[in-house]
C-alpha angles and dihedrals in degrees: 000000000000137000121231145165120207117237098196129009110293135168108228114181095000085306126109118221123184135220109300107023117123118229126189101215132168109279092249079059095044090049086051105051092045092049088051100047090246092113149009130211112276100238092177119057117196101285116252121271109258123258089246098058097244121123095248119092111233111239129193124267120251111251113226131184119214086187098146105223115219134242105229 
């Protein structure tokens, strides 16, 4: 299966869908409906459950650096 997101409304299967669903279709479906400007690759998947159960993904911590330059 392939991931897409529909760029304008579309029924897929007897079943209308509008702008901005994501559908998983078969890769001859996917190739279609890009072709056709109906849809457009989903380059971002629903992100993981975090390990602590909660809804938010965890997401890594910035790293700063707090190195003093010098003047001279």
């Amino acid at each position: 299966m392939t991931s897409i997101v529909l760029t304008q409304a579309h029924t897929h299967e007897g079943k209308p869908y509008t702008a901005g669903e994501r559908l998983d279709v078969d890769s001859s479906s996917a190739d279609w409906l890009i072709a056709n400007g109906v849809a457009r690759h989903d380059r971002q998947p629903d992100p993981a459950p975090s390990p602590e159960g909660g809804d938010k993904p965890t997401e890594p911590k910035p790293t700063t650096s707090h190195r003093k330059e010098s003047k001279s």
